[in-house]
ZADRENGU-97604 format. One record per residue (C-alpha): residue number from 0; residue in one letter; x, z, y. Coordinates in Angstrom, 1 decimal. Layout:
BEGIN
ATOM  lotor  markol    east      up   north
ATOM    NUM       A       X       Z       Y
...
// end
This chain:
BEGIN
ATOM  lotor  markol    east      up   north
ATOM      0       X   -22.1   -19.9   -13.4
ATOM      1       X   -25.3   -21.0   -12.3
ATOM      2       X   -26.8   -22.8    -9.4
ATOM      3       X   -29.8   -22.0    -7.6
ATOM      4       X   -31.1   -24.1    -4.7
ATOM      5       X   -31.5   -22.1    -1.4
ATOM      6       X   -35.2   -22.1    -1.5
ATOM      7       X   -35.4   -20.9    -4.9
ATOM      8       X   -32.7   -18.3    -4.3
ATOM      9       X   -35.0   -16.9    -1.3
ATOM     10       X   -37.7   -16.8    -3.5
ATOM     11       X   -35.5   -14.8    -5.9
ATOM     12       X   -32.9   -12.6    -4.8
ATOM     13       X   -33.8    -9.7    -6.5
ATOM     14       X   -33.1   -11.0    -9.7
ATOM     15       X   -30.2   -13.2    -8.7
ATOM     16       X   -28.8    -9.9    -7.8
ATOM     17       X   -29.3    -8.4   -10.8
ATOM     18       X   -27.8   -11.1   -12.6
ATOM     19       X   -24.8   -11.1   -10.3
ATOM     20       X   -24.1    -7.0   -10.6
ATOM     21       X   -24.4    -7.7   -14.2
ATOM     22       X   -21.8    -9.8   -14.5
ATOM     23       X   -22.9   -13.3   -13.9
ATOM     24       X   -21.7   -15.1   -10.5
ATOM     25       X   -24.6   -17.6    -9.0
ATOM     26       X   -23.9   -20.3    -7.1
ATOM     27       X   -26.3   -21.3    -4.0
ATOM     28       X   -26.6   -24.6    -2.6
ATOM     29       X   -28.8   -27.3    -1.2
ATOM     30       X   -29.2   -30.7    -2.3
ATOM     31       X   -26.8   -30.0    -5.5
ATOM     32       X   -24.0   -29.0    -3.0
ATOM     33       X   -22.8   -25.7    -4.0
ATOM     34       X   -22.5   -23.3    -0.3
ATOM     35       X   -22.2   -19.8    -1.5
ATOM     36       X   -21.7   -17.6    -4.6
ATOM     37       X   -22.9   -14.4    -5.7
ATOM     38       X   -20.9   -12.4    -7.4
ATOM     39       X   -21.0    -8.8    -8.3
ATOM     40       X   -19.2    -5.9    -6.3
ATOM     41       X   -16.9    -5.4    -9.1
ATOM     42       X   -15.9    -8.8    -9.2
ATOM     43       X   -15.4    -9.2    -5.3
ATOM     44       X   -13.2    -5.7    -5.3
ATOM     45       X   -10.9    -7.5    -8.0
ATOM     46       X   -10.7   -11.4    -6.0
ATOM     47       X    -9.9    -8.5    -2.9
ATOM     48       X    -7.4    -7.0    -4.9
ATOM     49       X    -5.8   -10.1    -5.8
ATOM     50       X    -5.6   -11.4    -2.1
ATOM     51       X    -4.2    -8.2    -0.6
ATOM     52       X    -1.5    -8.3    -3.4
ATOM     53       X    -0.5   -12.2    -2.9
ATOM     54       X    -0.6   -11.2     1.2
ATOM     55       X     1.8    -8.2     0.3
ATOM     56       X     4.1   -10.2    -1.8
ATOM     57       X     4.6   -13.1     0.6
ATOM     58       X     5.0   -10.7     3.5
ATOM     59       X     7.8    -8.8     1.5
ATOM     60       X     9.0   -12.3     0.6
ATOM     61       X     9.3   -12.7     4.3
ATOM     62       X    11.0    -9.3     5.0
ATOM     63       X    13.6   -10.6     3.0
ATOM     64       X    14.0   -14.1     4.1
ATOM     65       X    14.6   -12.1     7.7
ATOM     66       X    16.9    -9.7     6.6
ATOM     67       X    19.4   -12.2     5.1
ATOM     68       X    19.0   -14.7     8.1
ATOM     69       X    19.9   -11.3     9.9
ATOM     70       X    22.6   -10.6     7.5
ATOM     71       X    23.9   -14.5     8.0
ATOM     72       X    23.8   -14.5    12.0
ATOM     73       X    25.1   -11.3    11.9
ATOM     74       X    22.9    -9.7    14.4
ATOM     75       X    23.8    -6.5    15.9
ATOM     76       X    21.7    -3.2    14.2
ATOM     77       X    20.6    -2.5    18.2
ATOM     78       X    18.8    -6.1    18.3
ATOM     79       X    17.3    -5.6    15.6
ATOM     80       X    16.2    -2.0    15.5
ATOM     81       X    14.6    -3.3    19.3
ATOM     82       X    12.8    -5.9    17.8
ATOM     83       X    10.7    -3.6    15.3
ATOM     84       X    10.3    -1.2    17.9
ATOM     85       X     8.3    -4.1    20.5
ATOM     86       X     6.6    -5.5    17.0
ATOM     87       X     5.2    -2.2    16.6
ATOM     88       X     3.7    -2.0    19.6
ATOM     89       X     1.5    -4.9    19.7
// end
């Protein structure tokens, strides 16, 4: 990865995009402090892809954490079924 400072990376964003859709991330930054990175679309689609599947996997994580406490307290089907019902409204 390379860095560019922000004045330089004005000057060239053309190419710094073309380096970036090619394959190689550029990081932007003033005074040798690195502020932003340019990566391709390809690349940002797979860092995406990776979020969305560590969000789903702690939220079924979750899921199940609540249906055992459930379980535990032994929480009548009725309280429960009304909960989903008012979290699906907002």
């Amino acid at each position: 990865m390379r860095y560019v400072p922000v004045e330089e990376a004005r000057k060239r964003l053309g190419t710094l995009v073309r380096e970036a859709s090619a394959g190689t991330p550029v990081t932007i930054g003033r005074r040798g402090t690195e502020q932003a990175v340019l990566l391709s679309e390809e690349e940002y689609a797979r860092l995406r892809q990776i979020e969305d599947e560590a969000a789903r996997m702690r939220f079924k994580e979750a899921l199940e954490a609540i249906a055992m406490n459930v379980r535990e307290q032994k929480v009548p089907r009725k309280v429960v079924e009304e909960a989903i019902r008012a979290a699906r409204r907002r």
